[in-house]
N, C-alpha and C positions, 0 to 999 in steps of 0.2 A: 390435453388435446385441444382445448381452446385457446391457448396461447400459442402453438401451433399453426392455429386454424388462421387466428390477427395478423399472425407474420405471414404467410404465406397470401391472406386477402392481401396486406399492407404492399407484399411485393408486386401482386399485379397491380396494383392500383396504382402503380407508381408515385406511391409519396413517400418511398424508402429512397428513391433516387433523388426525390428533389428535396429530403431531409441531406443527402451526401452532399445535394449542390451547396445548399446552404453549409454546412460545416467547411466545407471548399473555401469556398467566397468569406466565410469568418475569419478562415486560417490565413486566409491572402492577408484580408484587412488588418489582421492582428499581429501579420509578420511586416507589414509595409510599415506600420504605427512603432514598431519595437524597433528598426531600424534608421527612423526619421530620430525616434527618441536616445539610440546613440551616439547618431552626428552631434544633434542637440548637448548631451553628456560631452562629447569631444571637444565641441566647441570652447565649453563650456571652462573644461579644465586647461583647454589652451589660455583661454582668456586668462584665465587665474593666475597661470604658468609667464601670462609677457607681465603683469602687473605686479607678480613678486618679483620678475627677474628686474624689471625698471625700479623696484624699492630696493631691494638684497642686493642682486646683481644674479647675471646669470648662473656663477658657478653655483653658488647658497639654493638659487632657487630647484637648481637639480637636484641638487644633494637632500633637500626638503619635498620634489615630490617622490625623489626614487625614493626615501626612508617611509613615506607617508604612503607611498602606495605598498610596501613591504609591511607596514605592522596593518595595512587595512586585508591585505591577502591572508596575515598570521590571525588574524581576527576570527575571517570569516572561516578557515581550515578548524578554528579552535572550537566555534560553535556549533558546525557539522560532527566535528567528531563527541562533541560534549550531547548533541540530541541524536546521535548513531545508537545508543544504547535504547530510546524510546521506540527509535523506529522500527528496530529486530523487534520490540516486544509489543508492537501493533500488528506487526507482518504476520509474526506467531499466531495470534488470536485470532487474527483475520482468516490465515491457513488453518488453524483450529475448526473457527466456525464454517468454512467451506467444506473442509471432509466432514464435521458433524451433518450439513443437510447434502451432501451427497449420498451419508450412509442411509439417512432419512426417507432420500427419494429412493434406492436400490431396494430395501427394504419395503415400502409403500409399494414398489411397483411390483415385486416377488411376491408380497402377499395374498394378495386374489389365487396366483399358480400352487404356491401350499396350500392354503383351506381346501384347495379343488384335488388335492392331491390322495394319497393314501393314508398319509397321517394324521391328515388334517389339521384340527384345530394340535393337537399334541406336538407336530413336529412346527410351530409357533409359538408355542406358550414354554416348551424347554428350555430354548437358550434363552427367550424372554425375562426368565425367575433364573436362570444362573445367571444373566445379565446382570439383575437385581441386586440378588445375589451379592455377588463382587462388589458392587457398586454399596452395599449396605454395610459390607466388610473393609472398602475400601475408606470408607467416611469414619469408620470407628476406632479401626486403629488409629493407635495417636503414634506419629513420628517424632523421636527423638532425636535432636542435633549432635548429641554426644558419638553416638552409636553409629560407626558404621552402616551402611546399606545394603552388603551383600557377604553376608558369613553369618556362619551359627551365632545363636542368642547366647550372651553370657551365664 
């Protein structure tokens, strides 16, 4: 309820909007700067581009940067796909831990409504200890890699 209470003060008070101006005016600065920086890059590899064609000659010097911007694109495709495997498995945890404190918060806020209820403390403390439960059974067993995962025990 008090973090509720911050946002809703925060929005009359208008320093939610003039947090958006500023992120506004960052975004500008930061997209003005990233496109002065690849004229800069353009220039950059032109220059390169007249100074190998005046040593090589032009034909060589194409042929050197079309090859050279090909294995820099083969590069960068190689390393995406080489850290693609980390990044499913951040995503995962990350989606883990969100439904973990979503179930956290449903749970926390249902609480108060059972205790007040007819079961009371009982209809809390049941799937609590089968929770447990499972969770005490689930740590004990030891998984075997040999063995199948879904059919009868040998």
């Amino acid at each position: 309820m008090g973090m509720l209470a911050s946002l809703l003060s925060g929005l009359a008070s208008g320093e939610t909007v003039a947090a958006m101006h500023r992120a506004r005016t960052a975004a500008i600065i930061y997209g003005l700067a990233a496109i002065a920086a690849l004229c800069g890059l353009g220039f950059l590899v032109g220059a390169a581009y007249i100074w190998t064609a005046t040593r090589y000659g032009s034909f060589a010097a194409a042929l050197g940067f079309g090859a050279g911007f090909l294995v820099l694109a083969g590069l960068i495709l190689l390393v995406y796909r080489i850290s693609a495997s980390s990044r499913a498995r951040r995503r995962a945890e990350r989606r883990k831990a969100d439904m973990t404190a979503i179930g956290v918060t449903a749970a926390l806020a249902v609480l108060p409504a059972l205790l007040k209820g007819k079961g009371g403390l009982g209809a809390v403390l049941g799937p609590a200890v089968a929770l447990a439960a499972y969770a005490i059974y689930r740590e004990n067993v030891k998984s075997d890699p040999d063995k199948p995962t879904g059919g009868e025990p040998d």
